[in-house]
Every structure is written in C-alpha cells, then in structure tokens.
C-alpha positions as CSV (number, residue, x, y, z in Angstrom):
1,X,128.9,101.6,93.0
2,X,126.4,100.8,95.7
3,X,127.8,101.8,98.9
4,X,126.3,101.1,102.9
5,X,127.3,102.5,106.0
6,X,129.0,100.1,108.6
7,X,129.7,100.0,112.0
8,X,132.2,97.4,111.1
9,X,130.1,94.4,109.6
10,X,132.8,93.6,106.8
11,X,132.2,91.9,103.6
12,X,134.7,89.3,102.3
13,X,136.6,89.1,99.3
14,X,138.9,86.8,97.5
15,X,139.3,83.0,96.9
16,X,136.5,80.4,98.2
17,X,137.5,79.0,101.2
18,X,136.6,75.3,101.9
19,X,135.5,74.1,105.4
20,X,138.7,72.3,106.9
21,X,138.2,70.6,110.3
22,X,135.1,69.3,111.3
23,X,133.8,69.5,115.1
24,X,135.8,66.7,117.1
25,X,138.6,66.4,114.3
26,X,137.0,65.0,110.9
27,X,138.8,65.3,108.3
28,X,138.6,66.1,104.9
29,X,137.5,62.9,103.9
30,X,134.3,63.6,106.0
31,X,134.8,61.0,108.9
32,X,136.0,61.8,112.4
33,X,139.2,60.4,113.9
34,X,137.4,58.2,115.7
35,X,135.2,56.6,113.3
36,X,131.9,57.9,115.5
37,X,130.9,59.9,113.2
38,X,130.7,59.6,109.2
39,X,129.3,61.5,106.6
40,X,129.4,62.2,102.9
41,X,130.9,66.3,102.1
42,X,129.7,66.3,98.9
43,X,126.2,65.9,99.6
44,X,124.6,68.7,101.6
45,X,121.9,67.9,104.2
46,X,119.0,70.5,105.1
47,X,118.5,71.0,108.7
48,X,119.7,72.4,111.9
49,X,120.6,76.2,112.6
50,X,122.8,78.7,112.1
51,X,123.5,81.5,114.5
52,X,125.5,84.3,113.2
53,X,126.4,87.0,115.4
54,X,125.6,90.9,115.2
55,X,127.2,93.6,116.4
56,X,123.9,95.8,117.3
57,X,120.1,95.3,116.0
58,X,119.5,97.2,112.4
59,X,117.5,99.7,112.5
60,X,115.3,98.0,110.3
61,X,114.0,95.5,107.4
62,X,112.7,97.3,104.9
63,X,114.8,97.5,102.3
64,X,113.5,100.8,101.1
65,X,114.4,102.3,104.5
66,X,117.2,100.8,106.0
67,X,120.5,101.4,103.9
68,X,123.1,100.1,106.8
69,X,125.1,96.8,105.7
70,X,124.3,94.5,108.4
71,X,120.3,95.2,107.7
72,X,120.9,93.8,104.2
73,X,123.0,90.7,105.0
74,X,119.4,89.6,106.1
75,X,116.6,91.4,104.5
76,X,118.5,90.1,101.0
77,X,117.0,86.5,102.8
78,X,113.7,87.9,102.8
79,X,113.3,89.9,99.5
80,X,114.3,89.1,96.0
81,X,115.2,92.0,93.2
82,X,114.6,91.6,89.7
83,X,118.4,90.8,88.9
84,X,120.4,89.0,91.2
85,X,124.3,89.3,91.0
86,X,126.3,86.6,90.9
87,X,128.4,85.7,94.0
88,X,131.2,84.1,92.0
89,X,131.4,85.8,89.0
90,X,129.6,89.4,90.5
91,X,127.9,89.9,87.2
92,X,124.3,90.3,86.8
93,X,122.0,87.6,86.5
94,X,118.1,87.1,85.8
95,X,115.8,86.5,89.5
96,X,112.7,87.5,89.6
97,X,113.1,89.3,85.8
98,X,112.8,85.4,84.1
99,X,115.2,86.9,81.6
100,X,118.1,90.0,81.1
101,X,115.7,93.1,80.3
102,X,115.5,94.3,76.8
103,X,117.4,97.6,76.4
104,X,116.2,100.3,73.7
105,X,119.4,101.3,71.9
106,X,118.7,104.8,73.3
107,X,119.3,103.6,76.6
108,X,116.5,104.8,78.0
109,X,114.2,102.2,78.4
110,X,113.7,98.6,80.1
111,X,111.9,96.1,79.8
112,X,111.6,93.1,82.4
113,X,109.4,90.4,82.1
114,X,108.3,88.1,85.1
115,X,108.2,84.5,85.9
116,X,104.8,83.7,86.2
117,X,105.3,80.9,89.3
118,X,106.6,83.6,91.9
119,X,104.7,83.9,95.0
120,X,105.5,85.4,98.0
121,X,106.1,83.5,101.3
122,X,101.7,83.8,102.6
123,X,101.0,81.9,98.9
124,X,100.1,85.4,97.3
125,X,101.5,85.8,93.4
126,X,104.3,88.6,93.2
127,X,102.8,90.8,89.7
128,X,104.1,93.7,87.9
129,X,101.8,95.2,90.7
130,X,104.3,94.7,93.0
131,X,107.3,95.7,90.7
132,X,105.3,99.2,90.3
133,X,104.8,99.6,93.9
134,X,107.8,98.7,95.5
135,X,109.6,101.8,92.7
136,X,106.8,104.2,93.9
137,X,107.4,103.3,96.8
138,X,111.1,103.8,96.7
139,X,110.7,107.0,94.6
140,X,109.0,108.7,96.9
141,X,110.6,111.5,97.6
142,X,108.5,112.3,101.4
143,X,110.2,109.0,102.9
144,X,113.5,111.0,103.8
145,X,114.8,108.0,105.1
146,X,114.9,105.9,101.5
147,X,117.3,108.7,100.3
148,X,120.2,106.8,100.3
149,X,119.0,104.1,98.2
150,X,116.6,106.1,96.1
151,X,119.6,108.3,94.6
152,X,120.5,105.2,91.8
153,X,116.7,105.1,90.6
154,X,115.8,109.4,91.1
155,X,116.5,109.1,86.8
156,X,113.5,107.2,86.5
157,X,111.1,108.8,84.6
158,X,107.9,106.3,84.1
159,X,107.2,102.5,85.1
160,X,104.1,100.8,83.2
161,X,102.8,97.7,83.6
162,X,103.0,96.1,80.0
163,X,100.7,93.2,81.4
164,X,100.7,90.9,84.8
165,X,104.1,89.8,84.4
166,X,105.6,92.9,82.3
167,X,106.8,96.1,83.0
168,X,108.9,98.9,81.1
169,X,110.9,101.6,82.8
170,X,111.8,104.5,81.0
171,X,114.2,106.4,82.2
172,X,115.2,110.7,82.1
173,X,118.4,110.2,80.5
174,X,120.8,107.3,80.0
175,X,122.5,106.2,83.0
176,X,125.0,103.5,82.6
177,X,124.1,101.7,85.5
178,X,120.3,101.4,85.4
179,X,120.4,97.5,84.8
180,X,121.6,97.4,87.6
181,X,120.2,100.5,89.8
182,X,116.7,99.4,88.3
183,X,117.7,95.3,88.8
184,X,119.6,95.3,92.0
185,X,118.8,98.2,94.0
186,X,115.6,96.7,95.8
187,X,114.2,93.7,96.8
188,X,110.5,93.3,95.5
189,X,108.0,94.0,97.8
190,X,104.3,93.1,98.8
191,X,101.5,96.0,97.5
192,X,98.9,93.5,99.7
193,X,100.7,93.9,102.6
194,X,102.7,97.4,102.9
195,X,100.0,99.4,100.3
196,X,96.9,97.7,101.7
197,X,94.5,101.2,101.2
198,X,96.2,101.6,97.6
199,X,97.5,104.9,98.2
200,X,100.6,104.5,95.5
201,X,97.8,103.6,93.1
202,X,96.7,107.0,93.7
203,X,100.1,109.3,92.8
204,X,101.9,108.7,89.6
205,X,105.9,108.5,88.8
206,X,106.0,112.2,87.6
207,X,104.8,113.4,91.0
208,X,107.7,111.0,92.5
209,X,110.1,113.3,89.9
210,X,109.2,116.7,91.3
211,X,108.8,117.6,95.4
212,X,106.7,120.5,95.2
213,X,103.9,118.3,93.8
214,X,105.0,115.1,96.1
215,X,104.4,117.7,99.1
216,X,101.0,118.9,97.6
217,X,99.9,114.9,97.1
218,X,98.0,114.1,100.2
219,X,97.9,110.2,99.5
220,X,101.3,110.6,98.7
221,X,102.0,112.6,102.4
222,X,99.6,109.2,104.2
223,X,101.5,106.5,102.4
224,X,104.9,107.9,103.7
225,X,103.6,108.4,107.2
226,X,102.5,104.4,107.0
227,X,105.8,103.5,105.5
228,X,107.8,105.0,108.0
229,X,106.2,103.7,111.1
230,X,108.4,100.8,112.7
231,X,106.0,98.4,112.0
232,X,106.8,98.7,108.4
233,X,110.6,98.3,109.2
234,X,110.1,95.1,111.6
235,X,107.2,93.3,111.6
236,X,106.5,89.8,110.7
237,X,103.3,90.5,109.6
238,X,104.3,93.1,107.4
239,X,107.7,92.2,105.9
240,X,106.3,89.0,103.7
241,X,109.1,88.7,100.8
242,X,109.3,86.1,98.0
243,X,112.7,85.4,99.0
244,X,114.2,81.5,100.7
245,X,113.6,82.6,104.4
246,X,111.4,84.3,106.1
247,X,111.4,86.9,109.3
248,X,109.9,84.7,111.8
249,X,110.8,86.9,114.9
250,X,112.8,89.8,115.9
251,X,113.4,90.0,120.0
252,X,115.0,93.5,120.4
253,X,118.2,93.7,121.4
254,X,118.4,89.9,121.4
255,X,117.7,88.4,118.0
256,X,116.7,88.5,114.9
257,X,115.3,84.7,113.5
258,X,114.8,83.4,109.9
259,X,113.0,80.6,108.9
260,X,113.0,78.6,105.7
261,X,110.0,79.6,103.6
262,X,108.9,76.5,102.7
263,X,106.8,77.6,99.5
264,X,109.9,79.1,98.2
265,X,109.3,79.6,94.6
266,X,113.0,78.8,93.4
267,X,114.3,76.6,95.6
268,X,117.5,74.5,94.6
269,X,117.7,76.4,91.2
270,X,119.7,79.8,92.4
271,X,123.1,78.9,94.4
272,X,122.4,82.6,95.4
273,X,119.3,81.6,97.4
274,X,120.0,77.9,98.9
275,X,118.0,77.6,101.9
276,X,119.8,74.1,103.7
277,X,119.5,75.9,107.3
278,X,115.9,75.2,109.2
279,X,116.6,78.4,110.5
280,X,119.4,81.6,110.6
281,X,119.5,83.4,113.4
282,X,121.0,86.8,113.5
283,X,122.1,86.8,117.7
284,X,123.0,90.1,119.0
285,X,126.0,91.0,121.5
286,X,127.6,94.5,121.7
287,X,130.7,93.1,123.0
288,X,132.9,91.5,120.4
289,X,135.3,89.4,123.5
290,X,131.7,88.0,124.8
291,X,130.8,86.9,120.8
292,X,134.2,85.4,120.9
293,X,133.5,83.2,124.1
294,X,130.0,82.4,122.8
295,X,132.2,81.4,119.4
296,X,134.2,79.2,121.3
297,X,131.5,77.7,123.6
298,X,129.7,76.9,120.5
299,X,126.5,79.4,121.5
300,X,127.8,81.3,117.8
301,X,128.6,79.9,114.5
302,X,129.6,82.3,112.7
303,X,131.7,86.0,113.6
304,X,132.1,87.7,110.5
305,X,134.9,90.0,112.1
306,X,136.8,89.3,115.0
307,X,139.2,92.3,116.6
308,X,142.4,91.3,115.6
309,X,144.2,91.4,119.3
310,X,141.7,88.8,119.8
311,X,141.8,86.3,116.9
312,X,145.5,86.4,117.3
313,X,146.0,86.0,121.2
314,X,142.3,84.4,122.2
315,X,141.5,81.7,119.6
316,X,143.6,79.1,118.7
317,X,142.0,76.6,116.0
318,X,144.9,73.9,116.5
319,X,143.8,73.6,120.2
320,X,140.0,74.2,119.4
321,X,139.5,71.8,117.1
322,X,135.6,73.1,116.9
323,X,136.4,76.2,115.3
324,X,138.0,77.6,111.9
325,X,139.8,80.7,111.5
326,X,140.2,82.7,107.9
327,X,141.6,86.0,106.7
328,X,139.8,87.6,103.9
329,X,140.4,90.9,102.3
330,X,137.8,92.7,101.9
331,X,136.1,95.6,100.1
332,X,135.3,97.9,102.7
333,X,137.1,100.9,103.5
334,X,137.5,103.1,106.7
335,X,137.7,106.5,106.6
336,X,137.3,109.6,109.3
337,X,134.6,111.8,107.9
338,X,135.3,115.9,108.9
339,X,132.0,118.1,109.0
340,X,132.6,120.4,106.3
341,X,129.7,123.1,108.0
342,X,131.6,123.1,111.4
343,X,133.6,126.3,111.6
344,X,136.6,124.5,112.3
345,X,136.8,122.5,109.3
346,X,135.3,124.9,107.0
347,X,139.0,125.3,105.3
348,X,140.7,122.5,103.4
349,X,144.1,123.0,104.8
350,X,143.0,122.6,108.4
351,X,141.0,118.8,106.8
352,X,144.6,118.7,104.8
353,X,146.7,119.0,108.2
354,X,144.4,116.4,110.3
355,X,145.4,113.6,107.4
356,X,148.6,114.9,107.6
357,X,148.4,113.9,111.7
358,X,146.9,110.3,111.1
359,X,149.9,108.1,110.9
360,X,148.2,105.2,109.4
361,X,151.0,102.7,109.2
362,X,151.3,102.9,113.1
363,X,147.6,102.7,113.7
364,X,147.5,99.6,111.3
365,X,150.4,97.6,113.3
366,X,149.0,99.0,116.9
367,X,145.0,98.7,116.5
368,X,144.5,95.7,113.9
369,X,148.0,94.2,114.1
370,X,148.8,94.6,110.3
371,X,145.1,93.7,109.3
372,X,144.9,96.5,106.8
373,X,146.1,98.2,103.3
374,X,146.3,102.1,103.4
375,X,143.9,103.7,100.6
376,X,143.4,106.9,99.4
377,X,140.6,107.2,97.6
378,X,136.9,106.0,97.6
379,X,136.9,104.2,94.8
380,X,137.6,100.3,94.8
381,X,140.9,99.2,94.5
382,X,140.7,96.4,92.0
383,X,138.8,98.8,89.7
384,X,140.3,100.2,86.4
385,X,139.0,103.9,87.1
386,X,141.0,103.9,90.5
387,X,144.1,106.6,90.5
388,X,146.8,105.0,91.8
389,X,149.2,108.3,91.3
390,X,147.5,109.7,94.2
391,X,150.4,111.1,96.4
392,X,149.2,109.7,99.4
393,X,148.6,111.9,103.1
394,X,151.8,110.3,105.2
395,X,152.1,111.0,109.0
396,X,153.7,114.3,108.9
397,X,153.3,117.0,112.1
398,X,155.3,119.5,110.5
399,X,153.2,119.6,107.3
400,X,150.3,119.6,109.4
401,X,151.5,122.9,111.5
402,X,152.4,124.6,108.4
403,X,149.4,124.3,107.2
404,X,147.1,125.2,110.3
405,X,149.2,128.7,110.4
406,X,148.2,128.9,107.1
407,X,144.4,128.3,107.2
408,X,144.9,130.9,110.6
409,X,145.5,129.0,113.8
410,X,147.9,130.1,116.5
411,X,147.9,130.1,119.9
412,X,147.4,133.9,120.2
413,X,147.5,133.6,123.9
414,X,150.4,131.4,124.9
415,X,148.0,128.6,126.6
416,X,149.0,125.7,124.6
417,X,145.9,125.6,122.5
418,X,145.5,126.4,118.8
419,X,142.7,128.9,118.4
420,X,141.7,132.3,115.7
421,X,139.2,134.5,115.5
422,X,135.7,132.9,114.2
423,X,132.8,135.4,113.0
424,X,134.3,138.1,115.4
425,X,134.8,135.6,118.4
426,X,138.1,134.0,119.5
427,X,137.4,130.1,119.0
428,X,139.8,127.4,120.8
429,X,140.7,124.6,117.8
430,X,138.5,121.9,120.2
431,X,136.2,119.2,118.5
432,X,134.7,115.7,119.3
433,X,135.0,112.5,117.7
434,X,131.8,110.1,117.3
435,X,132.6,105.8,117.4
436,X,129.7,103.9,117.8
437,X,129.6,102.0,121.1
438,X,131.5,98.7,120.8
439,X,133.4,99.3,118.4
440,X,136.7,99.5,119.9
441,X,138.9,99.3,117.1
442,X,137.6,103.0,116.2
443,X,137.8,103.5,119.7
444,X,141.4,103.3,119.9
445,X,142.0,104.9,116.6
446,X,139.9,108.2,118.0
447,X,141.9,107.6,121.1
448,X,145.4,107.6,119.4
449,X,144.3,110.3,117.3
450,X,143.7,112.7,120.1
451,X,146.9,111.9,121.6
452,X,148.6,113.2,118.9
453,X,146.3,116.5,118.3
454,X,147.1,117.3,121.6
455,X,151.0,117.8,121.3
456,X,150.4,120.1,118.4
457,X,147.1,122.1,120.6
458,X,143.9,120.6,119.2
459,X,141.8,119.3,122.0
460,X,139.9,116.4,120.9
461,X,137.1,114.3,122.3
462,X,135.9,111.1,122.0
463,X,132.1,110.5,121.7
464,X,130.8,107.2,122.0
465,X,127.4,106.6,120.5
466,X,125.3,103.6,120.3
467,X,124.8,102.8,116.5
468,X,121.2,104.0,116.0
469,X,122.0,107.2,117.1
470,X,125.1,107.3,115.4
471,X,123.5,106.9,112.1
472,X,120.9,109.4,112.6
473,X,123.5,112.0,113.9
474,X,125.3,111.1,110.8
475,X,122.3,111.5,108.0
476,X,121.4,114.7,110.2
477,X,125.2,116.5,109.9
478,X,125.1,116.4,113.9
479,X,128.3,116.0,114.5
480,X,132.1,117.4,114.6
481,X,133.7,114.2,113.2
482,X,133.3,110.5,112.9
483,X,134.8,107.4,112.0
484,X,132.8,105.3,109.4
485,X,133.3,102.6,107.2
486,X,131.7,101.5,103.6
487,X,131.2,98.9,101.7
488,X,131.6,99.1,98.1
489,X,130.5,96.5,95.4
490,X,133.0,95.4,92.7
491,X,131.6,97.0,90.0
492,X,132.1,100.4,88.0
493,X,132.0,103.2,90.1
494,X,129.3,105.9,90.4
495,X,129.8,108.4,93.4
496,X,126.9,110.1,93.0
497,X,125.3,108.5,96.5
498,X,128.5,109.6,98.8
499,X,129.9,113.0,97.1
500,X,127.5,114.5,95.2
501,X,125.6,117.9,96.5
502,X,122.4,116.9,96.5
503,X,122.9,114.2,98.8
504,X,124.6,116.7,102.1
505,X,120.6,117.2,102.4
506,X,117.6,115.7,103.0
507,X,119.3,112.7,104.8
508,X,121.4,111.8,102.1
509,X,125.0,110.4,102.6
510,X,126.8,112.5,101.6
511,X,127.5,113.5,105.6
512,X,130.2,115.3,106.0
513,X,128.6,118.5,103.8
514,X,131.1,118.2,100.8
515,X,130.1,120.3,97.9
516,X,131.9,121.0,94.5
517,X,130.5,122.0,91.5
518,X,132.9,120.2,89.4
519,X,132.9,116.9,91.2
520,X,129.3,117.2,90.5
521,X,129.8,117.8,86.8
522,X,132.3,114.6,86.8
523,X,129.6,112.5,88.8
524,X,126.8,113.8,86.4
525,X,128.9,112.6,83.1
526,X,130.1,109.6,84.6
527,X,126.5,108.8,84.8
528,X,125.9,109.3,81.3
529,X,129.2,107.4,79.7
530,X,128.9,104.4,78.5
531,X,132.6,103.8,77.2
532,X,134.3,102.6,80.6
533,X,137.9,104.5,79.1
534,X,136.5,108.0,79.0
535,X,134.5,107.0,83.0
536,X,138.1,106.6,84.0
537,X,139.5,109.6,82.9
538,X,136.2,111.5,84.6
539,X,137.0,109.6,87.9
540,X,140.3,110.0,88.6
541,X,139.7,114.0,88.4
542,X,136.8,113.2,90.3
543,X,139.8,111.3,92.9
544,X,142.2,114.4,92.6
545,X,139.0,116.8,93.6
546,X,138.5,114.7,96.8
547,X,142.0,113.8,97.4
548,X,142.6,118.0,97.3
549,X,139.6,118.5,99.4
550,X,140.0,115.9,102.2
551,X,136.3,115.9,103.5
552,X,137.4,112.2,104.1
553,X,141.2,111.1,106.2
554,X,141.3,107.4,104.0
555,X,142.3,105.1,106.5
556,X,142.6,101.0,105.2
557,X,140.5,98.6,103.4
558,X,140.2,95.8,106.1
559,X,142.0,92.7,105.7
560,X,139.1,90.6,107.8
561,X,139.6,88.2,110.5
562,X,136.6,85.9,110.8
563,X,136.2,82.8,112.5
564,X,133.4,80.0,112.0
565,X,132.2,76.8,113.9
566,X,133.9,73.4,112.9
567,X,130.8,72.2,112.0
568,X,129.5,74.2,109.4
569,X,130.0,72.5,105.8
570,X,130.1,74.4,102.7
571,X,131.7,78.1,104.0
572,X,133.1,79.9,101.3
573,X,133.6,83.6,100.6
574,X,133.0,86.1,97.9
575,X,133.3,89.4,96.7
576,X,129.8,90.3,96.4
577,X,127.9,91.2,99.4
578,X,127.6,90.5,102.0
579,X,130.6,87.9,101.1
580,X,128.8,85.0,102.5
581,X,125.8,83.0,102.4
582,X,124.7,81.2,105.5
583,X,121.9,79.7,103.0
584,X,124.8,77.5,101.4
585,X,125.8,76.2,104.8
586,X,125.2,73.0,106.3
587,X,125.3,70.5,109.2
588,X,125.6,66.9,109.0
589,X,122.9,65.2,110.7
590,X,125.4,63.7,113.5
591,X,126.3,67.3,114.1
592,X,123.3,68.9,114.3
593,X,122.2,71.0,118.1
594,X,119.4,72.6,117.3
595,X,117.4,69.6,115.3
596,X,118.0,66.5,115.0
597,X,115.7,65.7,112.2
C-alpha cells in the first residue's frame, strides 16, 4: 500500500464517467443544438490545452524527493517506471520493463528487461544505466528527504546490470510486494542529467544498505548535497523524463506547464500515457471559491475537489451549460494525527478521549454536507484484510471525561481548565491544531473541534500553515496535532511506510511518533507472506493495535465533488492514482481556446 500525504488533492474512485454536455449544449450525439458546431465523439482530436487547477505549488518534481500527492499527479507525466498499473483494471502491467520480470522461485530476485527504442524527451536512450542510477539514487540513505518513498525498496540488496537493456535486483529477504515496490515506486530517471560527475558510479548498493558507511562515503555525501538542491526538484533543464509530456515551465506560485514530448517513445500504444492535450497546465490558486469562478468563467477546466457548500449552492450545471458536475468516492482518508512525544498525548487514554470528542457524523453533515463515509482504520475499505468488527470511536463526552481522570487530568484549581502535574510542573491540558492555509474544510473541522474541547476544559488552538511548511513541520514531529489526509492505492496493504518505528525518524512518515514493537512484528511478517489469508489475519491485529492506540482520530474517506469544463471529451475516472488522466482528454477543434490548429 503506497500512501502520499494530501492537503486535500483527492483521487477518484468508481465507475467511468462519460462526458455529458458539451460547451453551448451538444449533445451526446456530438452536435450542438444549433447545428454550429459538429463533431465526431468517438474520434479524439490532439490539440488545445488543459488547465487543471492546484491547490498550492509542490514542493517539487523529483520523484525521489517529493512524496506529496499533487507532485505526482504531474511528475507521473514526466517520468515512466518500469511497471505501469493499470487505470481500469489496477493491476500491474509492463512500461518501460518490455515484459513482467522473471521471479526466482525464492523470491528474491528480479529480473527486468528493457525495450531497446526508449529515449528520453532530449533524444538520449534510457539504459539499464539509468534503471541502476535512479535505485542508487533512491537508496541513498543521506537524501533524508526520499525516506518516504525509499521505505518499499530499503530490502533491496544488489542491482546489476545484466547488459544495456537488463538488470536483476536481488533482494534481502522476500517481500511480497517488490514487483511492485521495485516496478512502481519510481519513475526512471536521467544518469546524464541528475549524475552528470558519476558520483553513484562511485558507491555501491551495500553502502546504500548500511548508514555508517553511507556517512563515511564522501561521493556518496556530494551526490546528496546535488540532489537535494532545488534545481534538482524543479528545473527544466534537469527533470528530462522519458515519459508523454514534458516540464516546460514552472512560474512559482502561478503555474506549472506541460508540454507534449513529441519524441515520445510510446505514443498511442499505453491508454496510460495518451498525450491528446498540446499542453497541461497545472494553474495555481489558494482559494478554492476563486478556482470555482475561474471554473465557471472557463479560466479552469478541471477542479478535482470542490468544497461541498460550494458545489451544492455555487454551481449549477443545468444553468451552466459549460460545465459538468460528478461525485466520486474516493480512496483517500482523513484523519487527525496526535503527537505521540508531546506530553499531553503521551497516554493513550487521553488520544482515546479526543476520538471520543470528534462527533464525526455531525462534522460530515455540517462541513462536507454528507460528502463522506466514517472509517476506522487505515487500511482500504474495499480490501479483504480490512477489520470491519472494529467498534468504532462514536461522539461520546462522558467517555471522554472518564477517561482524561483516568490518564490524570482535573482541574486541580477550580479555573475551568483540565491540567496535572507534568515532570514536577503543573501543566494546563492546552494544545494547537495545524490545517494548511486554504484548506477550510479542515479549518472548520479544527474550529468545531475546539468548540467542543472547550466545554470539557481543553484549550485548543488553531494553526494555520501554508503547505510547504506544513509538511516539513510534519516529517520534523514539530507540532501538537494536525489534520492530514492520504491516499491509499487499491492494492494489498503494507503499513510499513505510515506505522512502522523506523519511519518516526529521519523524516519518515510515520509523524505522529507511534511506536509498538508488535505492530512492527505484524508489519515485518506481513512483508514476508505471500498467502493473502494469513496477511489478513496479521493485519487486522495490526488494526486492533492502532485502533487501541489512537495515534490517529479516523475521520471519513471523501466522497469527492469535482467539477469539469463542458468541453473536455473523454473524462473518465479510476481508482488508481491520481484517478484521472488529463492525457486522455480532448477538445474538438471548434472548441478549442488555446489553439486552434
């Protein structure tokens, strides 16, 4: 289970959704009302633009180093892994691997072979070379921020390059997942461009497998200096993938634009990668009701979520006929993350009381207007290994005073605040809450929530933090509390990333600090199982352990209000991320704005 942050960039799931009306009433049969315009829906057209909107710039492109959601709905444009997964069927399938790898019966090694026509998007040939680098790369443990991606790959042992277009992993020990951690976790990248003094040619995978030497390796120290400069994460230059578009310009705090790469290597052969827009351009604006004016003047195509007060009371498709509304449910869930290290949620039954003041059936008809399903755990849903007995955390204040006494709060001195003594020093039960700026549906949930501590004497703030900052003060453990969101991918679960103890360090994202020695244990075995019956029976313990321990208030899994432009043929929906693929999307020459070519 791959997981990203999100500050609210929700992916879609469930049935394809076909365009309905076209800009100025067309109908299904592909003509307009008024017989102007006429075109045939079954035959897409290159050309035009596409402008989706973004809540906030990433905080990079380099897929190596940037692990937040909305970063990889456009760097997987740019860069191509070995194994792609399917977007309608969300099994893996061969990319840039020309075939499924062969798999020792041992499980612990893989072989991948090439195609031998790949290039990247300057006209250079993508090698093993570039399969060895990008893993060393990744693997290296002195880039602290590739943690949270290099946590699925940390088993592998060795990578050799078999010949030009041949490589064979081996890995530590069997890990049930490695087709897909070693097919799907990275996009291929360019040695000639990000390794251009050959320093990865001068550490080997061993020293990527133990820190000490990493930190004694000084080619291994000046590659990760380079990598991590912010050249590396956003420049045009730099960021050459083999993939269908290519980053052509990123205006801070503006845009981010793609452009077709015209030498693309695979073009029309994966539905993955179709490339029918000139361009795609990612348009930035921290205010949701300005995106949705900008969706209704037509300045935006696309708004992947819309806050629910507005799609219901601000957009009305029947009346503006240029737009198209849909609700998708989707696989991301949202959660309120308690700092395990701070003092005041050091004890389980004071994390225990706050879900037990987080009445998530009123927050769900009050903040999204019923645009949400209450979950408990973080596994997905859908999936076999999910515990459905899990007696869930309903609004109860009662409960939730009980169980503060317990863990030692009173108010000792008749103020009307909940307070005990902390390492010898009278503490007052206060806290803050971080949201990222802009997001206002966390917002009002922080808002409601502190509302509600307060009648029971818990002083809560609210901290508003732009996104960048949020994410850093979430990998670094700065905070009290914070309301976050991820994104899981349907397939078989492995928590290692989120829960295990290594990852509460060393920017890992495991935030919140939690630490159990036998959720470990299950997360280590589950690695190791191949029989999916006995990963179920090691997860839903693993569930019970969390569910106990309540490092994590479960909120909902979103049901996701988007809405698109009219105009825009070919919109559908999946469950594999990031749900959509402006790629497939097209424009009908009479309704082009951009180009009219």
């Amino acid at each position: 289970m791959k997981v990203q942050l999100v500050q609210h960039r929700i992916k879609f799931y469930g049935a394809a959704i076909a365009a309905a009306a076209v800009l100025l009433l067309i109908g299904c049969s592909g003509k307009r009302n008024d017989t102007t315009i006429e075109f045939d829906k079954n035959k897409p057209e290159r050309g035009d633009w596409v402008v989706v909107h973004d809540l906030s710039d990433p905080n990079g492109l380099n897929p190596i180093t940037t692990s937040d959601a909305g970063a990889s709905n456009i760097f997987r444009r740019i860069f191509e892994p070995l194994l792609d997964i399917d977007f309608a069927t969300t099994e893996l399938r061969p990319n840039i691997a020309s075939k499924m790898p062969d798999i020792s019966d041992d499980h612990l090694t893989y072989t991948f072979s090439i195609h031998k026509n790949i290039t990247f998007s300057d006209g250079k040939p993508l090698t093993a070379n570039d399969v060895i680098f990008t893993f060393k790369a990744l693997k290296n443990p002195l880039i602290a921020e590739g943690a949270a991606v290099r946590n699925y790959v940390e088993d592998i042992e060795d990578a050799v390059k078999l010949d030009d277009y041949t490589v064979k992993f081996t890995m530590r020990k069997p890990y049930f997942l490695a087709d897909y951690a070693i097919g799907n976790t990275v996009g291929i990248l360019p040695k000639h461009k990000l390794d251009p003094k050959g320093l990865t040619d001068l550490y080997t995978f061993a020293e990527t497998n133990d820190f000490e030497r990493a930190k004694a390796n000084a080619s291994m120290q000046e590659f990760a200096t380079w990598f991590g400069k912010p050249e590396c994460s956003r420049s045009p230059e730099l960021l050459i993938g083999s993939g269908p578009y290519i980053l052509e310009e990123w205006n801070t705090g503006q845009n981010i634009r793609l452009k077709r790469n015209e030498k693309y290597w695979n073009a029309g052969n994966n539905p993955n990668m179709m490339q029918y827009p000139d361009k795609i351009i990612y348009k930035t604006i921290p205010d949701r009701p300005t995106a949705v004016t900008e969706v209704k003047n037509g300045d935006v195509d696309f708004m992947e979520y819309v806050p629910p007060k507005l799609y219901v009371n601000s957009i009305d498709a029947e009346k503006i006929r240029t737009i198209v509304k849909g609700e998708f449910t989707t696989s991301v869930y949202m959660y309120i993350g308690w700092n395990m290290r701070r003092s005041v949620f050091a004890d389980k039954r004071t994390r225990q009381a706050m879900s037990y003041m987080v009445d998530r059936n009123k927050l769900i008809q009050s903040v999204v207007l019923g645009f949400g399903k209450i979950t408990n755990s973080p596994v997905y849903s859908d999936r076999p290994e999910y515990d459905k007995s899990l007696v869930p955390y309903d609004y109860n204040p009662n409960k939730a005073r009980q169980l503060l006494a317990e863990a030692g709060w009173s108010d000792s001195d008749g103020d009307g605040q909940l307070d005990k003594v902390v390492n010898g020093k009278k503490t007052n039960f206060t806290f803050s809450m971080m949201v990222n700026i802009g997001n206002e549906i966390r917002n009002n949930i922080a808002l409601l929530l502190a509302d509600e501590l307060k009648k029971i004497g818990i002083t809560m703030t609210v901290s508003p933090t732009d996104w960048s900052v949020f994410q850093q003060n979430a990998r670094m453990g700065e905070f009290d509390s914070y309301i976050g969101a991820w994104v899981n991918d349907p397939m078989p679960t492995d928590p290692y990333q989120l829960w295990h103890s290594s990852q509460a360090t060393n920017q890992g994202s495991n935030y919140c600090g939690f630490m159990n020695k036998r959720a470990d244990q299950l997360i280590e075995m589950n690695r190791l199982e191949f029989d999916q019956q006995k990963r179920n029976v090691l997860m839903k313990e693993f569930q019970e352990i969390v569910h106990d321990e309540q490092p994590y208030t479960f909120l909902w899994s979103a049901v996701n209000p988007a809405v698109y432009a009219a105009r825009l043929q070919g919109v559908k929906f999946y469950s594999a991320r990031p749900g959509y693929n402006p790629g497939e999307w097209w424009i009908p020459k009479q309704l082009r704005k951009y180009t009219k070519d």
